[in-house]
N, C-alpha and C positions, 0 to 999 in steps of 0.2 A: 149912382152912376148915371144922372139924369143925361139924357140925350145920347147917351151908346147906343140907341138902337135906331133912334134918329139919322144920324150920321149913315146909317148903313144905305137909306133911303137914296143917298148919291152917289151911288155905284149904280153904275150902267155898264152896258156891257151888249156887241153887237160881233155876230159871226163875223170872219174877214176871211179871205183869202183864195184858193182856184174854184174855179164855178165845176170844175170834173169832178164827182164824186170816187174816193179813192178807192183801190181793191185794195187793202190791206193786208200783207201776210203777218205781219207783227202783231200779237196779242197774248195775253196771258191765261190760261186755263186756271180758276183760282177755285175747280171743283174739287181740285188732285188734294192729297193729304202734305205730300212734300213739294214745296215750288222752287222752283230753280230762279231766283231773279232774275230780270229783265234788262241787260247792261242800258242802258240811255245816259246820254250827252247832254249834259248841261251847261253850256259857255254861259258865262255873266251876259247877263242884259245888255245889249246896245245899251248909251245913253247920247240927250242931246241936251242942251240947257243947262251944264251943271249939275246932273242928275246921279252921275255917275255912283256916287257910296251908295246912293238908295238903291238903284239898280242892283249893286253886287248884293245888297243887303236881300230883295226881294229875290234872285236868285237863291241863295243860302235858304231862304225857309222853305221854298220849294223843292229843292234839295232833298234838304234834311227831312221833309213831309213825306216825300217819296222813299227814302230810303227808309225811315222808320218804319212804314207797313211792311219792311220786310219782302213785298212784291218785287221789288225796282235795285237795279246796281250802279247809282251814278258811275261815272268814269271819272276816273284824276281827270281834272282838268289841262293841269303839264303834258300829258302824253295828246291832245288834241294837236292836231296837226294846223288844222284853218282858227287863230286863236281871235279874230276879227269878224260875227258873224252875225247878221242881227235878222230882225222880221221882216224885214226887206228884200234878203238874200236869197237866192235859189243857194241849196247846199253843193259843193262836190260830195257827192253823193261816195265817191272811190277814197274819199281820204277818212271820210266816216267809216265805213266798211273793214279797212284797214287798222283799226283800231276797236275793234268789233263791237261799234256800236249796232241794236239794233232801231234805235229810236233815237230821234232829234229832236231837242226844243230849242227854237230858236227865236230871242224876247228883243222888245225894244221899247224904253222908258224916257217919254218925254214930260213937258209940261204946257199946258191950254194958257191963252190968253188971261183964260178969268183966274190961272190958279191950280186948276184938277190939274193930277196927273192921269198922263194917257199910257195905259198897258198894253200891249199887242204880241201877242206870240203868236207862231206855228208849231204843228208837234206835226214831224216829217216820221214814214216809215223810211228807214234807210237802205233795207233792200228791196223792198219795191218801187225806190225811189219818187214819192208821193207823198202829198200833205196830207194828213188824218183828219184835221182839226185846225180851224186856227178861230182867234175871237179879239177883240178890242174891249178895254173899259177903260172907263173913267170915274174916278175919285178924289175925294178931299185928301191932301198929303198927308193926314194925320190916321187914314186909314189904309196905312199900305201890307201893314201884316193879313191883314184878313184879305187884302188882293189877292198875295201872294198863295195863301190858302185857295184861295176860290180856283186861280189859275191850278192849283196839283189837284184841286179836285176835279179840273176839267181832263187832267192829263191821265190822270188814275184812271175815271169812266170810261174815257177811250178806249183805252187799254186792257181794261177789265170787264166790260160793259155791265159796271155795277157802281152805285152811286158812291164818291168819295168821302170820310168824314172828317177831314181836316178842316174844313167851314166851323166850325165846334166849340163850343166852350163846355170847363168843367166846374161844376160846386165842390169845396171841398174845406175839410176841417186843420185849418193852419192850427198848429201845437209849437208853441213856443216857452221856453222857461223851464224849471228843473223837472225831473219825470214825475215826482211825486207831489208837484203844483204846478201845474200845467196849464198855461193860459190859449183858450181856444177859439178862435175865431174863423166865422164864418168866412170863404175868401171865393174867387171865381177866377178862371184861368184861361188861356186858349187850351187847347188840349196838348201841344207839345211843350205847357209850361211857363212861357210867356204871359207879360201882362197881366199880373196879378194883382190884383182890387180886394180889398177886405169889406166885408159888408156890412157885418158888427163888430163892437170895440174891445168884445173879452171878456165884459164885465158880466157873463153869467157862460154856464157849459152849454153851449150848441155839440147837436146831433143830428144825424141822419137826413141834411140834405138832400130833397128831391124836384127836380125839373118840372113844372108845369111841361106839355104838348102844344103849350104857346111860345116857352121859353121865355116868357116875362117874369112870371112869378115862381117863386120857388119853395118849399114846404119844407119847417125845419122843426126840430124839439131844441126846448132853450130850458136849462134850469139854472133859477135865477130865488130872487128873494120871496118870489111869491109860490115856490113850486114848478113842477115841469108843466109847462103849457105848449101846446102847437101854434106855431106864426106861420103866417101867409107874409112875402115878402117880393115887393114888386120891384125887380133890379133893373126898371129901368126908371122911376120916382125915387126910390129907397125908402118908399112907403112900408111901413109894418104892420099887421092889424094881428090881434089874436082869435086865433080861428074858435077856439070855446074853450071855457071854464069846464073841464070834468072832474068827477070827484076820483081819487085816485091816480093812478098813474097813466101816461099815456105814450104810445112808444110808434117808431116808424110809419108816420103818414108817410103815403104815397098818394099820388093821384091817379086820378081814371081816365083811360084813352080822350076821351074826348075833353077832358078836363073841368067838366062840371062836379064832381068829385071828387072825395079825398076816402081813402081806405085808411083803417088804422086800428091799434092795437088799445085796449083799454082793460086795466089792472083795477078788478072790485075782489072784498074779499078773498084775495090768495090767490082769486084765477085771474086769467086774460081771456078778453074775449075781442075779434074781428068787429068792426062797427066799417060803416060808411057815413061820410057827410053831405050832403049835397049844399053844394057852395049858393048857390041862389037862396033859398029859406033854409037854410040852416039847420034842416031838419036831420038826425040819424037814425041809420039804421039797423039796430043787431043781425048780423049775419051768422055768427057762430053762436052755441049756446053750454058748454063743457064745461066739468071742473080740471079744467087741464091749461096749460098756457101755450094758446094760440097768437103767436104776432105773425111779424114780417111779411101780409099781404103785397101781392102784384099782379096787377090786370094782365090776362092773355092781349095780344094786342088789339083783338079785335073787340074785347072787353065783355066778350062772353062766360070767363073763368078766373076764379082767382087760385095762384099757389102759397100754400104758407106752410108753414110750420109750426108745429106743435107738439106735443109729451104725452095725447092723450091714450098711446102706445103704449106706455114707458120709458121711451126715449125719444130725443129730439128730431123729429124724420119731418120728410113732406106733405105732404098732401094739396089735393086739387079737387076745387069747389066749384057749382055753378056762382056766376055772380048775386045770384039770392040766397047766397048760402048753402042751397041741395046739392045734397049729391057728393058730399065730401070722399074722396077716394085716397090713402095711404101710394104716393108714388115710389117712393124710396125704400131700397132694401137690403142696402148692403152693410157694413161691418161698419161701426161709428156711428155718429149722432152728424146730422144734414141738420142747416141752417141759413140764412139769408136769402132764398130763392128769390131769383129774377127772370121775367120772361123776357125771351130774345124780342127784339123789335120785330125779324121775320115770322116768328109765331112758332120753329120748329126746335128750337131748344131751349132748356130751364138750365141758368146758371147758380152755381149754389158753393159756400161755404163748407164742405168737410172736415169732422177731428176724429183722427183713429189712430191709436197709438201714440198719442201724445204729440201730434204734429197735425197742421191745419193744411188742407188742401182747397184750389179753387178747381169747379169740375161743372161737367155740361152733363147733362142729359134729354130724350126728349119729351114730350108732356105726359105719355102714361107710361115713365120712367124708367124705358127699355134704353140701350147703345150708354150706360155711363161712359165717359171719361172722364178722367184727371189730366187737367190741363198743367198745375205747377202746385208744386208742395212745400214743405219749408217748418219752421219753426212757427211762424204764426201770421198768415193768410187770411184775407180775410175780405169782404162788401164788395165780391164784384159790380160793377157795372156796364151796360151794353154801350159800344157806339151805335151808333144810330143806323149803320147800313148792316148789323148783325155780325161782323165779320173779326171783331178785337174785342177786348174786355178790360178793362180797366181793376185794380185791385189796389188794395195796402198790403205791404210787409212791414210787423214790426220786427225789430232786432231786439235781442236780451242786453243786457247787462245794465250799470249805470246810468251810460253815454249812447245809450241803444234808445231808437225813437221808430214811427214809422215814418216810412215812405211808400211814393203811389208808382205801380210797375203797369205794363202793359204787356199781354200776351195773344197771339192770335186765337183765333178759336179751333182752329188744329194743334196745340199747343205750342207751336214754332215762333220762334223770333219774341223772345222774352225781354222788354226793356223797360230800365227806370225812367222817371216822367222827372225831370229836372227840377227840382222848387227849392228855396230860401230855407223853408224852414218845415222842420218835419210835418207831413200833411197824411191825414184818413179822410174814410168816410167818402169816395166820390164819388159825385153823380154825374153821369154825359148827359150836354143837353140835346135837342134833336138837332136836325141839321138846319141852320138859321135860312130864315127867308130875302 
């Protein structure tokens, strides 16, 4: 994907709009367990130059961005009383009211001499009749979805004052072909599904995609003709290099906050044990030492702590470790066997994998593994992963049967507002990246 991250470099982007800072009464309290969405109006973008499909087009993802968190209640459109409205406009503020909005955005999509397009909205509270927010950018035509992102992230923060993670992309394991020859490829997504790129060609099993904290490179298992190796893989060259030759097996690298390491799983002799790499000299470092099988390491955020899981209990549970290893401590202690842990981005909860009773659940807990929840259950559940503001999780469902494959759901971290992530072709495995620069 040479130069996708290039291109991002011409977006710009400048506050606009009243010099009075607003009193806002419209906002959403996103501490509560159950939220009540937030009705907001969204008219189609002005357009001027011809612009017009693109406009309505960048409306729809903003939209649909908004609404998927689950926060937000667009309004039909038809029921808008003023259907002429752009970033130019003062609102009637009484016809919005009237249709109980309590938030306005109101856009306008032109085109720059040299080519950019120019983006400009307001986001009006409508009963304190007041601008919130408003901003301009500009961009190459060919990056308009990720405007339209950037714009609902600006609209979410407002509204929430916590950062949006619709700016996002996600790694994930495209499975195409019969279920019992299943061709797998590495693929990359925005997060609502759009814009899918394959990174490898299938011709060996990729696993356990992981996001560098740069979001350039990405860490993945590939078994292939020479055995299971770890790749480093730069998705913005499509450079590949192999992270190292180990003897035996090696299972879910992850990297380390600041990204100068890789954490990971190494299979000698029957056991597994936790290893680190440090990507500069290439040196490792055993951090567990057990006959028991230790995988699925992940950094605390601040990269003081690792959680993983391991059997040397008797059953599949957690545990959390200093980053050199000490001080392993058993978090988990409920009924079933815990597996996949991932630490929240904010630092205050462990996402994790569940089987009990013959049924897979995804569940939160916090780091010395008091408040469980179960967030969604099901026949087989499985790899969550965080968005980047701590606030959703990304999972797979697989279905049974012949014609049963997985697919990738999203669920809040209250367990509320449960939705399938759109794709081509059955997809596991996914990783959110952070939030792009």
């Amino acid at each position: 994907m040479p130069g996708w991250f290039r291109r991002l470099a011409a977006l710009a982007v400048a506050v606009v709009g009243l010099s009075a800072p607003a009193q806002a009464l419209v906002q959403i309290d996103i501490t509560q367990g159950t939220i009540e969405p937030l009705p907001i109006a969204l008219p189609t973008f002005g357009a001027t130059g011809g612009e017009a499909d693109l406009a309505r087009q960048i409306t729809e993802v903003i939209t649909n961005d908004l609404k998927r968190s689950g926060l937000f209640k667009p309004l039909d459109q038809q029921a808008f009383i003023d259907q002429n409205i752009n970033a130019a406009s003062v609102p009637n503020f009484a016809n919005w009211r009237a249709i109980d909005a309590q938030a306005l955005v109101a856009g306008t999509l032109s085109r720059e001499g040299d080519g950019r397009l120019k983006a400009e909205f307001r986001l009006w509270d409508v009963f304190a009749g007041e601008q919130m927010t408003g901003q301009q950018f500009y961009t190459q035509p060919d990056n308009w979805r990720r405007l339209a992102h950037i714009i609902a992230d600006s609209i979410y923060e407002r509204l929430t004052g916590e950062k949006g993670y619709f700016d996002t992309r996600v790694v994930f394991v495209s499975e195409t072909g019969p279920k019992n020859d299943r061709t797998k490829r590495l693929a990359i997504m925005d997060q609502d599904g759009a814009n899918v790129r394959y990174l490898t060609r299938g011709d060996g099993l990729v696993l356990t995609p992981r996001f560098s904290p740069s979001s350039q490179d990405i860490t993945y298992m590939s078994y292939g003709d020479a055995g299971p190796r770890v790749y480093l893989l730069n998705i913005e060259t499509g450079e590949r290099e192999i992270l190292g030759n180990f003897p035996g097996m090696t299972f879910a690298p992850r990297f380390s906050p600041d990204g100068r390491q890789v954490v990971m799983s190494l299979q000698q002799d029957g056991n597994a044990n936790i290893y680190t790499m440090d990507l500069g000299s290439r040196r490792t470092t055993r951090l567990t030492n057990s006959p028991s099988i230790d995988t699925s390491p992940s950094y605390s955020p601040d990269g003081r702590q690792i959680v993983f899981e391991s059997d040397r209990g008797g059953s599949q549970q957690l545990y959390v470790m200093g980053a050199d290893g000490s001080g392993a401590k058993r978090i988990s202690f409920g009924q079933g066997s815990y597996s996949t842990p991932v630490w929240s981005p904010r630092g205050d909860l462990i996402a994790f994998t569940k089987q009990h009773g013959g049924r897979f659940a995804i569940g939160v807990m916090k780091p010395d593994g008091s408040s469980e929840r179960i967030l969604t259950e099901g026949y087989h559940n499985e790899g969550p992963t965080w968005a980047p503001n701590g606030r959703v999780l990304m999972f797979f469902r697989e279905t049974g049967g012949a014609q049963g494959g997985p697919s990738m759901w999203t669920v809040d971290v209250t367990g509320q507002n449960e939705m399938r992530v759109p794709t081509d072709t059955f997809a596991s495995d996914p990783a959110w990246s952070p939030l792009l620069d």
